[in-house]
Residue frames as a rotation matrix with the C-alpha (Angstrom) as fourth column:
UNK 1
0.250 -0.685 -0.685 24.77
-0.859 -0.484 0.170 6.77
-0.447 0.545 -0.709 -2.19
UNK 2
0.853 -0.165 -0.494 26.19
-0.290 0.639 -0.713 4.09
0.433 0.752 0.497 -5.02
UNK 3
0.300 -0.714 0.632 28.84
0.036 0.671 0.740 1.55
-0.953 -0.199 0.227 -3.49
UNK 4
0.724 -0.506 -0.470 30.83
-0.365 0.297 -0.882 1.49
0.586 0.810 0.030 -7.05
UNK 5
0.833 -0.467 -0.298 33.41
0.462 0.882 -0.092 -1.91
0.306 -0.061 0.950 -7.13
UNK 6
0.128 -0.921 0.369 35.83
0.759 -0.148 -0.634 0.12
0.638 0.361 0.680 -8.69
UNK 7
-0.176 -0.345 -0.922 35.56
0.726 -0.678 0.115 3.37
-0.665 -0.649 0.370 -6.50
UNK 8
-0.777 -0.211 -0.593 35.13
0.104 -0.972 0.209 5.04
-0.621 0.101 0.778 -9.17
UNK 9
-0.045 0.991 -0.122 32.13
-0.288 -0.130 -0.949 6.39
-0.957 -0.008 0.292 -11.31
UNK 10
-0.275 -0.167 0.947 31.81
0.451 0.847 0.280 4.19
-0.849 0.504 -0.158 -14.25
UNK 11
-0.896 0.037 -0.443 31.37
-0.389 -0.550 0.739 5.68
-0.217 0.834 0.507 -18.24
UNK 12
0.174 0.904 -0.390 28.40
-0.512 -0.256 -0.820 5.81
-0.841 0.342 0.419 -19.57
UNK 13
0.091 0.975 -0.204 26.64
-0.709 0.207 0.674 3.80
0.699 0.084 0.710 -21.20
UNK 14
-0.991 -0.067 -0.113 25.71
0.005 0.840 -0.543 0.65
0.132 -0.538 -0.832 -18.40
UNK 15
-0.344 0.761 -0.550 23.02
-0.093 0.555 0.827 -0.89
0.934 0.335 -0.121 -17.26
UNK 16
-0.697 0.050 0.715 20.60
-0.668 -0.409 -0.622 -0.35
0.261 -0.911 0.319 -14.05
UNK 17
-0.518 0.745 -0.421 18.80
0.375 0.640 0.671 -3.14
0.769 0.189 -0.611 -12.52
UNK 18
-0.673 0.214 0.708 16.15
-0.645 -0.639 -0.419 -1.69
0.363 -0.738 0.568 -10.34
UNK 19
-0.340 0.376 -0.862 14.16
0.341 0.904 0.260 -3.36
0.877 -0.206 -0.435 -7.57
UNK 20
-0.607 -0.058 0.793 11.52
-0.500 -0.748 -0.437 -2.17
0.618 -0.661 0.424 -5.27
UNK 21
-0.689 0.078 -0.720 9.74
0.374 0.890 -0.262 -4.21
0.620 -0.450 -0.642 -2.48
UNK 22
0.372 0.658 0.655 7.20
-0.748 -0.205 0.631 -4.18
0.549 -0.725 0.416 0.02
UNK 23
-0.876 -0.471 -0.100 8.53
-0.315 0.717 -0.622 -6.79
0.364 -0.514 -0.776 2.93
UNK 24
0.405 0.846 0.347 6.12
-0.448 -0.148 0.882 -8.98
0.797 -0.513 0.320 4.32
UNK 25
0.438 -0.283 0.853 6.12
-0.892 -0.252 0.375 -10.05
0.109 -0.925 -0.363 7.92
UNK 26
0.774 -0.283 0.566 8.00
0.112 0.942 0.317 -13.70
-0.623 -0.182 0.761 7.45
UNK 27
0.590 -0.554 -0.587 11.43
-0.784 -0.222 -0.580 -12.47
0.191 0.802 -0.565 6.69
UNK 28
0.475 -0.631 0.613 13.21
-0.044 0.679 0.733 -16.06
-0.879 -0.375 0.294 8.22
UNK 29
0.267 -0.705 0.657 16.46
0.746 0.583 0.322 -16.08
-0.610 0.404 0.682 6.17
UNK 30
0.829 -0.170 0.533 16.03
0.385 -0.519 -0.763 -12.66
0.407 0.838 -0.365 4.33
UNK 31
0.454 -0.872 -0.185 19.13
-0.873 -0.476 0.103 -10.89
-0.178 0.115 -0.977 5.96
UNK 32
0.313 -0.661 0.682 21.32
0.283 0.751 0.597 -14.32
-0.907 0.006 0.422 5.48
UNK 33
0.200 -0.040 0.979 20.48
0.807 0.573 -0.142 -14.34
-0.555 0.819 0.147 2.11
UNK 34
0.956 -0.293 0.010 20.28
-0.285 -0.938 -0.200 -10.37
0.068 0.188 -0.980 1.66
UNK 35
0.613 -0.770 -0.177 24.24
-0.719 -0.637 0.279 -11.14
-0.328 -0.043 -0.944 2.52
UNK 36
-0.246 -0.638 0.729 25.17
0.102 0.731 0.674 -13.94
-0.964 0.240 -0.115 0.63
UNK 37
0.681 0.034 0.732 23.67
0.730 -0.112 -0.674 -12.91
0.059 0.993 -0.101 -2.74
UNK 38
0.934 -0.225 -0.278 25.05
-0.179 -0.967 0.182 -9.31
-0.310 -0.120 -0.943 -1.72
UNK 39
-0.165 -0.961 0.220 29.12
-0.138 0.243 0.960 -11.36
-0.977 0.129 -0.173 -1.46
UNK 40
0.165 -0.021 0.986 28.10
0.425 0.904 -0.052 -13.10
-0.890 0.428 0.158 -4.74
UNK 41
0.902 0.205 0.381 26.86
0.432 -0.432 -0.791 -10.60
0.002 0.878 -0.479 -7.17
UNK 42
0.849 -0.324 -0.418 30.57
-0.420 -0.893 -0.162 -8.59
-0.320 0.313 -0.894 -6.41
UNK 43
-0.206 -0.921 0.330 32.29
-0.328 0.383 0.864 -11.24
-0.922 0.070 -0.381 -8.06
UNK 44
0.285 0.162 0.945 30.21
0.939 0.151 -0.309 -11.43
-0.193 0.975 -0.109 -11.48
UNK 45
-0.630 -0.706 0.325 31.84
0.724 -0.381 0.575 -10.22
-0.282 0.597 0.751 -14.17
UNK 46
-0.760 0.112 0.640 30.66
0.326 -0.786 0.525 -6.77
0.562 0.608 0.561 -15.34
UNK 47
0.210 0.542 -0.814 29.31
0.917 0.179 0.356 -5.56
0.339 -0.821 -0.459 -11.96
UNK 48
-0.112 -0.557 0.823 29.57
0.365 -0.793 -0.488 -2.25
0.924 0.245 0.292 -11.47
UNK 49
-0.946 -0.042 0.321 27.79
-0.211 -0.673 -0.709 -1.16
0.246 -0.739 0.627 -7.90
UNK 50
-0.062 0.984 -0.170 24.48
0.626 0.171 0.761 -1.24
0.777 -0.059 -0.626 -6.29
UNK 51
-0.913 0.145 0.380 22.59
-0.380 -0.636 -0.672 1.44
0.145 -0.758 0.636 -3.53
UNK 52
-0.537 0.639 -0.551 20.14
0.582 0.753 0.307 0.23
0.611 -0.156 -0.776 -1.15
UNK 53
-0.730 0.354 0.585 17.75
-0.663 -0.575 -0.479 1.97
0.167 -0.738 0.654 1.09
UNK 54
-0.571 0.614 -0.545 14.76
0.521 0.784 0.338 1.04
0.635 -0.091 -0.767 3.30
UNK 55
-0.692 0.510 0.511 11.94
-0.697 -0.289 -0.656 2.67
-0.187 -0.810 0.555 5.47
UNK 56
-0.324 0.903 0.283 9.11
-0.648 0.006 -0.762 0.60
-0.689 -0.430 0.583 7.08
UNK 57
-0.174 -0.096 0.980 9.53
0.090 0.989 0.113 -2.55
-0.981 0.108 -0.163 5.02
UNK 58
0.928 0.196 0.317 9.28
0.338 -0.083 -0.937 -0.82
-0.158 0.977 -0.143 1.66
UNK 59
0.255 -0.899 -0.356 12.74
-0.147 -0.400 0.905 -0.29
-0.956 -0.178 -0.234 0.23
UNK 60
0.872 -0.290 -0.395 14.82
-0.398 0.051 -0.916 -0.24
0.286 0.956 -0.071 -3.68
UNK 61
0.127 -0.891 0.435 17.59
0.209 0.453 0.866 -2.19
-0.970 -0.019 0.244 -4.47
UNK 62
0.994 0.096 0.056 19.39
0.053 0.032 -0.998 -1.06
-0.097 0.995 0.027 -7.29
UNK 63
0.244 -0.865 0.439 22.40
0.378 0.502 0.778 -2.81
-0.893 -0.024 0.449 -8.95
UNK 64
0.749 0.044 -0.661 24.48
-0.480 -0.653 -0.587 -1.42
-0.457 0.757 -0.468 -11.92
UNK 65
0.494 -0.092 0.864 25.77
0.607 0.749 -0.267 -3.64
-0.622 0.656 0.426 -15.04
UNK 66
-0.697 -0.695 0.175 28.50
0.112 0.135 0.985 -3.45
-0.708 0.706 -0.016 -17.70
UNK 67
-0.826 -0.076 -0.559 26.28
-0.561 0.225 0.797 -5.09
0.065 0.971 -0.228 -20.14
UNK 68
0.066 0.871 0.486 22.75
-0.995 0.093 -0.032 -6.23
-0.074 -0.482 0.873 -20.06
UNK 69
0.465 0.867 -0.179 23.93
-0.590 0.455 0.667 -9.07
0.659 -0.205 0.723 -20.41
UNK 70
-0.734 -0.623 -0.273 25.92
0.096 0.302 -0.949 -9.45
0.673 -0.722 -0.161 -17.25
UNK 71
-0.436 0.650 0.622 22.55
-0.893 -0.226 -0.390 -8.66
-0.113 -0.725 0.679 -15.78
UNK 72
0.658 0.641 -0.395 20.72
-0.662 0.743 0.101 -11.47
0.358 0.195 0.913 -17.47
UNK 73
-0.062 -0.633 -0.771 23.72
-0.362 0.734 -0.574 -13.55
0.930 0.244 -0.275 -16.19
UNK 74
-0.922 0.265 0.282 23.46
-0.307 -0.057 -0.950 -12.83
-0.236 -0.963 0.134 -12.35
UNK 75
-0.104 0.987 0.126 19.56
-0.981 -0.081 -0.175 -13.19
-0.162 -0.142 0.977 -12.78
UNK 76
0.539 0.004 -0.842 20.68
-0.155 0.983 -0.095 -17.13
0.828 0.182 0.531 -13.86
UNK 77
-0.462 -0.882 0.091 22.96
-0.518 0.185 -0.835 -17.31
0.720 -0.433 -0.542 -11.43
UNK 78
-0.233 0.595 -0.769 21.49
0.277 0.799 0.534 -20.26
0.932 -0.088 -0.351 -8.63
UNK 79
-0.783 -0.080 -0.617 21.77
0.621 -0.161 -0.767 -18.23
-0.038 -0.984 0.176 -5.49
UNK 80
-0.833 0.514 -0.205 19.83
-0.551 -0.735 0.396 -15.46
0.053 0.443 0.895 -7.20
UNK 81
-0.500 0.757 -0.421 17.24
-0.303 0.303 0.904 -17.81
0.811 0.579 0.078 -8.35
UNK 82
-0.381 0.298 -0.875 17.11
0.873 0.428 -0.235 -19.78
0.304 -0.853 -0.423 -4.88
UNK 83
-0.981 -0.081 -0.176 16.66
0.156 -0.867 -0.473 -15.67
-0.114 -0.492 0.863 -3.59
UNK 84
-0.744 0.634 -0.212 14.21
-0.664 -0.662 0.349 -14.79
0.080 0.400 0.913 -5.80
UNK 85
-0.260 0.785 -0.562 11.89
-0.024 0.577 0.816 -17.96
0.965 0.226 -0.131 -5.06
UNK 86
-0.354 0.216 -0.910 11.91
0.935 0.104 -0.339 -17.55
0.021 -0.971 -0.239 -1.31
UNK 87
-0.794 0.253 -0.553 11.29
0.092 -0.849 -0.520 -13.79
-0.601 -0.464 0.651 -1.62
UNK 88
-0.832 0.522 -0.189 8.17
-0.343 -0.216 0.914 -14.86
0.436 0.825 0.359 -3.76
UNK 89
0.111 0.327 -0.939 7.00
0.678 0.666 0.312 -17.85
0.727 -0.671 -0.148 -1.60
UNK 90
0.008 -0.186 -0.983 8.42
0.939 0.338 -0.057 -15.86
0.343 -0.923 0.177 1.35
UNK 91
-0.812 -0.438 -0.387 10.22
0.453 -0.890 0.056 -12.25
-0.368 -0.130 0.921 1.96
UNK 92
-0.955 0.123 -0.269 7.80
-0.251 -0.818 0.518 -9.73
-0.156 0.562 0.812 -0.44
UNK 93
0.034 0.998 -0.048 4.01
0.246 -0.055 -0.968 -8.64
-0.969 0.021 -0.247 -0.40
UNK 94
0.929 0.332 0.161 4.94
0.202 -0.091 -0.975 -7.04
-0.309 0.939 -0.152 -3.49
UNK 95
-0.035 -0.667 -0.744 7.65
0.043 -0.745 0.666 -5.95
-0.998 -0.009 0.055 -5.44
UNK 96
0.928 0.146 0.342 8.19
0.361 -0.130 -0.923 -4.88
-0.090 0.981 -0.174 -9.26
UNK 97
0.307 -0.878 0.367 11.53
0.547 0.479 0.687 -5.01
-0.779 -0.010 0.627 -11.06
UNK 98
0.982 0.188 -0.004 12.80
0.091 -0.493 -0.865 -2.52
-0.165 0.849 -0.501 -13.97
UNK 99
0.106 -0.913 0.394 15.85
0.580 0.379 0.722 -3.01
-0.808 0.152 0.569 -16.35
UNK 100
0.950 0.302 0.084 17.15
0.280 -0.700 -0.657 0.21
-0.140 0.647 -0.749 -18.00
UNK 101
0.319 -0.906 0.278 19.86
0.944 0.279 -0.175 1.77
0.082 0.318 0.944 -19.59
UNK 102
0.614 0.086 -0.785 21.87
0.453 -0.852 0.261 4.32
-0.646 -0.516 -0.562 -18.18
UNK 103
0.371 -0.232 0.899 22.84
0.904 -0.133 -0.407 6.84
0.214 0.964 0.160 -21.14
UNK 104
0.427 -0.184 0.885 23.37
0.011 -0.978 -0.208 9.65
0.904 0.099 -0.416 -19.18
UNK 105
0.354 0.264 -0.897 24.70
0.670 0.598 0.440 10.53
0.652 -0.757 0.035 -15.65
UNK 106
0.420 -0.291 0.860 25.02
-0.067 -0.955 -0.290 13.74
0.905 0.065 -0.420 -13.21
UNK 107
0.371 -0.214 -0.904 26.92
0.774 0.608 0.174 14.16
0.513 -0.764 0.391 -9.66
UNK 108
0.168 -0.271 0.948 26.96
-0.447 -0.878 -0.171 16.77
0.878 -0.395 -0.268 -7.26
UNK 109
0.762 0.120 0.636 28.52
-0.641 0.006 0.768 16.76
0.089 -0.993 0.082 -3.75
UNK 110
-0.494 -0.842 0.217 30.90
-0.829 0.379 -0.412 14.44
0.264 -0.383 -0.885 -1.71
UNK 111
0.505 0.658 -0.558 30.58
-0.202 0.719 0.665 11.04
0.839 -0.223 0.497 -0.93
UNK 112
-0.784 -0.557 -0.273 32.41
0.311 0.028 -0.950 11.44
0.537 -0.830 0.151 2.33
C-alpha cells in the first residue's frame, strides 16, 4: 500500500518515480542507507509518498512527486547520489528506473 506524507490521497496530476531491482549478494550498508535516504527524501519539498515491496532480492521502489521537478531535485540531492553509486558499484545486479506522470488514479478498499 502507498505511505502518503500527508495521509491523504494526493490530486491528480503528480509524478511517479519508479524503481525496480535485482539485489546482489554484497548488500554491506544497503539497509543503513535504505534508512537514511528513506528519513531524507520525507523532508524534500514536494514529496508526496512512496510503496515498497520485496520477494527474493527482486523488489520496486516507488516514490511519488509534486512536480517532476522535485523529482529531478531529490535525484541531485548528495545522499541519493552517494546511494545510487554504491547500489551500482555495490547493492544491484540489475535494476531499471521509470519516471511517469500520474494523470489518473483509482482506489478500492481500506488501508487498515
Amino acid at each position: 500500500m502507498i505511505c502518503w506524507l500527508s495521509g491523504e490521497v494526493p490530486a491528480v496530476p503528480y509524478w511517479a518515480s519508479v524503481f525496480h531491482y535485482y539485489l546482489s549478494d554484497d548488500l554491506v550498508g544497503y539497509a543503513e542507507y535504505g534508512k537514511l535516504t528513506l528519513q531524507a527524501v520525507r523532508e524534500q519539498p514536494g514529496f508526496l509518498g512512496y510503496e515498497s515491496f520485496k520477494h527474493e532480492n527482486r523488489g520496486s521502489f516507488i516514490s511519488y512527486w509534486r512536480h517532476e521537478s522535485d523529482m529531478a531535485a531529490w535525484a541531485r540531492h548528495p545522499l541519493h547520489r552517494e546511494a545510487k553509486e554504491l547500489g551500482i558499484r555495490r547493492w544491484y545486479k540489475y535494476y531499471h528506473s521509470i519516471l511517469a506522470k500520474v494523470e489518473s488514479h483509482r482506489f478500492h478498499g481500506s488501508s487498515e
